[in-house]
C-alpha positions, 0 to 999 in steps of 0.5 A: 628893173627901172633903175636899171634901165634908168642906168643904161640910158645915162651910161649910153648918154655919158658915153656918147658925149665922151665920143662927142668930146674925143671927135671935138678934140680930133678936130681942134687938134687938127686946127691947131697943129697948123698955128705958127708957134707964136700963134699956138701958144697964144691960143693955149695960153688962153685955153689954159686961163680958162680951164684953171679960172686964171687971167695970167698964164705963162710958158718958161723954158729952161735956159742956161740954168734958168727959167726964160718966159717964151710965152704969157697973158696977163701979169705973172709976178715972179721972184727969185725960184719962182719956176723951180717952187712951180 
């Protein structure tokens, strides 16, 4: 019996903290959707670095059968295909 109750008081704390996170998102959202394009994608960029561990991150766009850097922190060393083995 304990350790079910143990259980429910870890799925109540998980699930508040999901719903925490969801209200978080909602408002970071909120801010962001304000940035001017430049801006966002610095902010992104950033976070991406974070989230993966990396300190070069990059946005390329395809353009006329290729691939044109929009956005980037760091050094990203790219070669030919780089984008397409992406």
């Amino acid at each position: 019996m304990a350790i079910a109750i143990d259980h429910a008081r870890l799925y109540e704390a998980e699930r508040a903290s999901a719903e925490q996170l969801r209200r978080l998102a909602s408002v970071t959202e909120a801010a962001l959707a304000h940035l001017a394009l430049d801006d966002l994608l610095d902010v992104l960029l950033a976070r991406i670095g974070e989230i993966f561990g990396s300190d070069s991150v990059a946005v390329m766009l395809s353009q006329d059968g290729g691939f044109e850097t929009r956005a980037a922190i760091g050094t990203v060393h790219v070669g030919e295909a780089f984008a397409e083995r992406v």
